[in-house]
Steps between C-alpha positions, in 0.01 A plus 500: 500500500165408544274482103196683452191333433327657112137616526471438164592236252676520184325615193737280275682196525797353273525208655332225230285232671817266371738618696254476798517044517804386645716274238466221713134486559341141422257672253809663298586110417139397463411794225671365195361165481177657573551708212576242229226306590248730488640582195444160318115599609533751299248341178254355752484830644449648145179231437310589820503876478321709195682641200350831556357689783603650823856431592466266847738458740747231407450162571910478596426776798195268597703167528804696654238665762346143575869361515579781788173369644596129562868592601429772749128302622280801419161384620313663250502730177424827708777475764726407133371840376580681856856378480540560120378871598861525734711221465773623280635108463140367370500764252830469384438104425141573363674776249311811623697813579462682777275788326229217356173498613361147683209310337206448677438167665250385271742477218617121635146398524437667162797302339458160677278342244713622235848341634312233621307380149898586323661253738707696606628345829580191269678686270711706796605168687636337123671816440667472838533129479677558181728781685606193729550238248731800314749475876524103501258541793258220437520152526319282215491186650427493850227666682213540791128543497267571787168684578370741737177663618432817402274657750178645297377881571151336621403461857310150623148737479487456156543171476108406448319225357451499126164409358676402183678258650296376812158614584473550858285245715103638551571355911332652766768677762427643822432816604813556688716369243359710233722828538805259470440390152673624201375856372384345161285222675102646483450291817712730672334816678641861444731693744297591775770812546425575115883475447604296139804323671317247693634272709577121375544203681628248218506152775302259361489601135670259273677774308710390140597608159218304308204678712670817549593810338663790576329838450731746498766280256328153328858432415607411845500149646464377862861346538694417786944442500466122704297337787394657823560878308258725419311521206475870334389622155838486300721407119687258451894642343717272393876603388763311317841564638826441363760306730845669407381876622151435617349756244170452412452383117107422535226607708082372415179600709197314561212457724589349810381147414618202763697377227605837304838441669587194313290573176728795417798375575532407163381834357812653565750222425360450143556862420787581681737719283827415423493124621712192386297234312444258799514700891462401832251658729524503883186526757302418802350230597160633403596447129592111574182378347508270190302753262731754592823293423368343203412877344813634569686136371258621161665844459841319517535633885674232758331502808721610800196529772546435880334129570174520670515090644218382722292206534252630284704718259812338336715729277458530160892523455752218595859429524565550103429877586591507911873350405646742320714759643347795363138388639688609827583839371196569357331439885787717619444791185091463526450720850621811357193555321348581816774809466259644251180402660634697805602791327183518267286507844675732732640786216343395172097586644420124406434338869114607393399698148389798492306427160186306439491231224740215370632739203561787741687319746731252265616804335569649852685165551689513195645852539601415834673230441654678214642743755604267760702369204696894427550489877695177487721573172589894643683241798628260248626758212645704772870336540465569101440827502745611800 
């Protein structure tokens, strides 16, 4: 017998939005630990946000929100509002019932400053950190550090000379060549079209960090990954990773300095949580520089980089280090950090920021990495919690 098709919809339901999520859904496993964390933010939460007042909107349903963000790659805050609006699972993990009204999109930008001067990405990767080191999931004596460009949300346009740093030259240029200087030059001759994105032909400009300065974020340095690649406006993340699960126990950003790779390397051994008194670290060859080694030798770290031997550049490690067997496992344990470079830049909206300024973006950094690391324990408590 063929069903008829309703021309109207229910005026009730008793279905809860609980019974809606299947038992098995990842985000059923992933809820908990979310919950006790944000829970130990509970007195930072109570500093940042007045005694009296309007009742806001609170900071838990922000983080969760954001959290849903990174997971599910929501591009922006608006298409997170639009799926908040009818997505039955985002509201069940935010904690809004199906009757509650959305916020408007302004609330994230109106609450950024505040989570960001609380530390609050900080805070939420400890308090996860400390959910790991609670499951015997960390290791805290051998680990991995590496760096990666973060791709900064300015375009080559803006990268114009600053008179700060380096007036520019008084030189006579052609006529022809005049339309194909940078807009901020006075030697350059308007538009003739009247249009305010010009055309710019860069060839021939000697073009670097101390002369130039980005207008649309001053943060940002001209960086490129290695020679013969391109060079683009970018941060410099570096993340400590733990060889026995590869979760990550540190993450630091910078400006994209050509050495910010190996300065803070040591940022994030010297604070890493829960470590044994003496630890080895494993990394690239890009780290096998003598100041690198001997900071990390200073923070009671053993070396385990790749050797970077040439005629010009002998290694700043030797056989003491090379000959022991776990030197080998530490090479073998160090490429999985690339794992969480991967997965920070293809789901985690990291491959380029969609903030402006080194606070903004580190604590963009931070959170993700704080949620790559929920991602990895829901796989390794699940055999647990079958």
């Amino acid at each position: 017998m063929r069903g008829s098709e309703p021309q109207q919809g229910a005026l009730f339901s008793v279905v809860s939005i609980e019974d809606r999520i299947p038992a098995d859904h990842p985000l059923r496993a992933m809820r908990p630990v979310v919950d006790r964390a944000l829970a130990t933010l509970s007195p930072t939460f109570d500093q940042i946000y007045a005694d009296g007042g309007r009742p806001s909107i609170p900071p838990e349903h922000l983080l969760r929100a954001l959290l849903l963000q990174v997971l599910y790659t929501v591009r922006s805050e608006r298409q997170l509002m639009e799926q908040l609006e009818y997505n039955l699972l985002f509201r069940w993990f935010v904690g809004l019932g199906i009757d509650d009204a959305i916020w408007d999109v302004t609330v994230f930008t109106k609450n950024r400053e505040r989570l960001l001067i609380g530390d609050v990405a900080d805070g939420f990767f400890a308090a996860v950190l400390a959910e790991a080191q609670a499951a015997d999931l960390l290791s805290s004596e051998h680990f991995t550090v590496d760096g990666t460009l973060i791709q900064a949300w300015a375009g080559q346009k803006s990268f114009h000379r600053d008179p700060a740093k380096a007036p520019a030259k008084a030189a006579a240029v052609p006529k022809h060549r005049r339309k194909f200087l940078p807009p901020d030059d006075p030697r350059r001759d308007p538009p003739a079209d009247g249009t305010r994105n010009a055309t710019v032909n860069f060839h021939g400009e000697r073009r670097s960090n101390a002369t130039h300065t980005s207008t649309t974020d001053p943060d940002a340095q001209l960086a490129r990954k290695g020679r013969g690649r391109e060079a683009q406006l970018a941060y410099q993340a570096t993340v400590l990773m733990e060889n026995r699960h590869g979760l990550a126990v540190g993450s630091c950003t910078s400006a994209a300095t050509g050495t910010a790779e190996r300065d803070n390397a040591v940022v994030p051994a010297a604070g890493a949580p829960y470590r044994a008194v003496h630890i080895t670290v494993g990394a690239d060859k890009g780290f096998d520089t003598q100041g690198c080694v001997d900071e990390l030798r200073a923070v009671q770290s053993t070396p385990h980089v790749a050797q970077h031997v040439s005629a010009r550049h002998p290694s700043a490690i030797d056989a003491r280090t090379t000959r022991h067997p776990g030197y080998a496992v530490s090479q073998r344990k160090r490429k999985r950090i690339e794992e969480i470079f991967g997965w920070l830049k293809t789901v985690g909206l990291c491959r380029q920021t969609r903030f402006r300024g080194l606070a903004r973006v580190g604590w963009m950094v931070t959170f993700a990495t704080a949620v790559y690391n929920l991602v990895r324990m829901r796989r390794l408590l699940a055999p647990a919690t079958a």
